[in-house]
N, C-alpha and C positions, 0 to 999 in steps of 0.2 A: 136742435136748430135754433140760432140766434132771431131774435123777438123782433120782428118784422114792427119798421116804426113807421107810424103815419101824419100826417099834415104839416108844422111847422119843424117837426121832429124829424121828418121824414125829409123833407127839403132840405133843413140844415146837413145831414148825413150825407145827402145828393151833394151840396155845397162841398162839403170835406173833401168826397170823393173827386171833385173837378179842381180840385184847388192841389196840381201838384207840385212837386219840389223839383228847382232846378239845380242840379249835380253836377253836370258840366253846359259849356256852350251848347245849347242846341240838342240837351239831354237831358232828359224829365224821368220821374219816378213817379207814377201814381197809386193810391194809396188804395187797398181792396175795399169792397164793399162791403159794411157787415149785416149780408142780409138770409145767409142761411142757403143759398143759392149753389150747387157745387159748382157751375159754371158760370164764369161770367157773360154779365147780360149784356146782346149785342151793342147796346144805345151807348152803354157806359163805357165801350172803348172806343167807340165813333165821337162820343162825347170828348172824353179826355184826347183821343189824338186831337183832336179840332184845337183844345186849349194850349195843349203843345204848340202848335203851328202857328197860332194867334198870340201867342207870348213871342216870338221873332219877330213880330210883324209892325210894323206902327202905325199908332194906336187911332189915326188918321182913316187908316184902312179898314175897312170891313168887307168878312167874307160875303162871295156871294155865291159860290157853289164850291161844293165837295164830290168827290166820287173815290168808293173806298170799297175794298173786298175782303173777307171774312175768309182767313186761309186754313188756321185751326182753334179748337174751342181752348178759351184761358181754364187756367184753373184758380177760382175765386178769393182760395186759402193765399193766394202769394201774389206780391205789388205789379205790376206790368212797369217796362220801360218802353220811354217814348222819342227815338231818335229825329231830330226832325232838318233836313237837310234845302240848303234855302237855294231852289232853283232860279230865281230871276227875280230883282226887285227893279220895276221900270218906272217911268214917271206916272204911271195911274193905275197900275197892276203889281201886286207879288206871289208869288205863287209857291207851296211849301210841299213838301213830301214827307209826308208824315208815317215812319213802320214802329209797330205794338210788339216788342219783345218779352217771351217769356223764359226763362232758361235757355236761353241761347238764339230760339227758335222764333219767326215771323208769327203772328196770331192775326194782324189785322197789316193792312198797307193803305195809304189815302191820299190823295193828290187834292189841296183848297188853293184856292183864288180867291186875293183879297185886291178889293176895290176903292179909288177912291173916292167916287160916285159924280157925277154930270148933270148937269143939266141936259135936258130932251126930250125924245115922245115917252109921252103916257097912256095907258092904260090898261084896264082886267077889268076879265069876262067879271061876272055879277054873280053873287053867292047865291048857292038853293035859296030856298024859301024854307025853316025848318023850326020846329020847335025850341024857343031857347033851352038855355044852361040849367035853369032856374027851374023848368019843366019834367026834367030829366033825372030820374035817381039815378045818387051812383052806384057802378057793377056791384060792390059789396052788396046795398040793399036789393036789388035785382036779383041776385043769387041766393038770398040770406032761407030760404027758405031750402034751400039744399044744400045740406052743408059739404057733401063732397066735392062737392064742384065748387061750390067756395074757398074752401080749402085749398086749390090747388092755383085758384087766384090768389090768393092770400100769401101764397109762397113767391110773388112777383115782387119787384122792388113799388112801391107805393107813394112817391112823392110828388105823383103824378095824379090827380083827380081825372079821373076817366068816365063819361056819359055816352054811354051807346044809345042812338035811336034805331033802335032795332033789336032782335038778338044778336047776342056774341057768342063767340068761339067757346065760351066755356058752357054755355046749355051744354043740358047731355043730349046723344046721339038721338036723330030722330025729332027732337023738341026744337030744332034751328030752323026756316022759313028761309028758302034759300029768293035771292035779293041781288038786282044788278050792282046795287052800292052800297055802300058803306059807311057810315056818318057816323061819328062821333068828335063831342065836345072835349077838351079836354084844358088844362091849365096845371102849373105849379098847383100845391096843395100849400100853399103858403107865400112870404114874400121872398123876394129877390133883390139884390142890392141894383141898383142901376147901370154896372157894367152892362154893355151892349154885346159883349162877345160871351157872358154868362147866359144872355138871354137866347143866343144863338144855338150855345152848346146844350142849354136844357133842352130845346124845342128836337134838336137832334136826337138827346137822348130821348123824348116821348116818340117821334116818330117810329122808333124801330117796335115800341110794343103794341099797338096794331095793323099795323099796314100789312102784313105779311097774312091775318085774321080775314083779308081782306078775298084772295082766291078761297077761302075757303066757304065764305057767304054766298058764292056764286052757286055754289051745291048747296049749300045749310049744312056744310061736316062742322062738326066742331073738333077741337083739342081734345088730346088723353084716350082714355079707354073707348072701344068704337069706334076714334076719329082719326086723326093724324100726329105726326109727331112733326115739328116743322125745325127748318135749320136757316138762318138768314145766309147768302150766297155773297151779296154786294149789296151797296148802297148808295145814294147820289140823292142831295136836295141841292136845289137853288131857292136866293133869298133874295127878294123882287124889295118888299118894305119893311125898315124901322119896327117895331111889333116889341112887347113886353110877353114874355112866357109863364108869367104870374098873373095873365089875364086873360078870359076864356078865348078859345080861337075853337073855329069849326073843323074837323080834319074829313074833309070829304073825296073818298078813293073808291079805285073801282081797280078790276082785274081785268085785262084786255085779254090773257088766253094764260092756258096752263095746257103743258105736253111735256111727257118724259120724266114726270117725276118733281118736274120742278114749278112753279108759278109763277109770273110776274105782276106787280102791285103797283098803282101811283098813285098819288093822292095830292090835293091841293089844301092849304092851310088859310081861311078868312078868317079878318077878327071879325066883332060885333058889330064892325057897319058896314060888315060886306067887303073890307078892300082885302085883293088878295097877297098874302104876306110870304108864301116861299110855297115849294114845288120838289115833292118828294118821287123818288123809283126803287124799287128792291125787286131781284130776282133770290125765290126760296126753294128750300128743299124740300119737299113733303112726302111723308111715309106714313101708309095706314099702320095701326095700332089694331091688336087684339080688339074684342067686345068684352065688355068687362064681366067677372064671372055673376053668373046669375040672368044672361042675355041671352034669350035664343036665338 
């Protein structure tokens, strides 16, 4: 397994990975992850179609929602292509269709809307009240005293600083406090150039790695052995304000119901002074897993 990189090492990599090549009009090649991963990670294709879509766009325009569905799992070892077909450019709206090919076959499909922004009403609800960034270790240290369950963080892409206030999905079985919400800090693990559609695309890419942790707090199951195995279904954020993704933002979500195997997640994004900056939903798939051996 290729050596899992962290902080400014770890963003640049993220960088490479959203920075794809365009081969024809309106057709992108993105480049794999080298992160040891046999599947690709859901963020990273939601990430990169978004980039696709937003290279047709001008550059006037910024997105402000997405919604995108997860049809099969990539395979990490080979590049994805990103076809992206331009349904309507109006005088204050564009709007792109973005499908994740791999060998032939659909992996992801996405519909964004780019804006050109207005003047008008304002306002958002008012952030918890929670402990800063600064108060928070991160997951590594949190886990570090068990190292199997660290380990299987560990095998996650990490360019991502991640602060749970609370437990996470990786406690083992039994040790989780199950919790109407879910709150965690999170930011780049290093810098960002000032492109606004980078900062958009990373925040998408963090969104997908917990929000879906998020039904599973509502019982205190965790991941892996004893818990569940989880599959993201589809995805959809909207993006209210302006926000840097190399700067701590609260990701505070909750689960309104889970039946049939699957869950639903949303979550709201504030930076550090409370304004609220975009607005996440995922429907997931969750399947229990074995107890691991030596569990009675």
């Amino acid at each position: 397994m290729s050596e899992v990189l962290v902080g400014q090492d770890a963003v640049d990599s993220l960088l490479g990975v959203l920075d794809l090549e365009e081969i024809d009009t309106g057709l992108f090649r993105g480049p794999r992850a080298e992160v040891g991963l046999q599947r690709v990670f859901g963020g990273q294709v939601a990430g990169q179609a978004l980039v696709a879509a937003g290279r047709t766009v001008a550059p006037d325009r910024r997105v402000h929602s997405l919604h995108g569905y997860f049809v099969r799992p990539g395979d990490s070892s080979k590049p994805i292509i990103y076809q992206v077909e331009n349904i309507r450019d109006g005088r204050s709206f564009s709007v792109r269709r973005t499908v994740a090919l791999q060998g032939g076959k659909t992996l992801f499909f996405m519909s964004a809307s780019f804006h050109v922004g207005e003047n008008g009403l304002e306002h958002g609800d008012p952030a918890p009240e929670v402990p800063g960034p600064d108060r928070i270790a991160p997951i590594s240290e949190q886990l570090r005293a068990d190292p199997d369950r660290l380990s299987m963080w560990a095998r996650i892409p990490r360019p991502i600083d991640v602060r749970y206030l609370g437990g996470s999905g990786y406690a083992r079985s039994g040790e989780r406090p199950a919790e109407d919400r879910q709150r965690v800090w999170m930011k780049a693990d290093g810098k960002l150039p000032d492109d606004p559609l980078i900062h958009v695309c990373v925040l998408t890419y963090a969104s997908d790695l917990t929000l879906l942790d998020t039904v599973l707090n509502r019982h205190g199951a965790v991941w892996g052995g004893g818990g569940y195995l989880g599959t993201s279904l589809d995805h959809a954020m909207w993006f209210h304000r302006p926000f840097r993704a190399d700067e701590w933002v609260l990701y505070d979500a909750e689960s309104p119901t889970a039946s049939g195997g699957r869950g639903l997640a949303q979550g709201r994004f504030f930076d550090g002074e409370g304004h609220h900056l975009a607005t996440a939903a995922q429907e997931g798939l969750l399947r229990r897993t074995p107890e691991p051996p030596g569990v009675p």
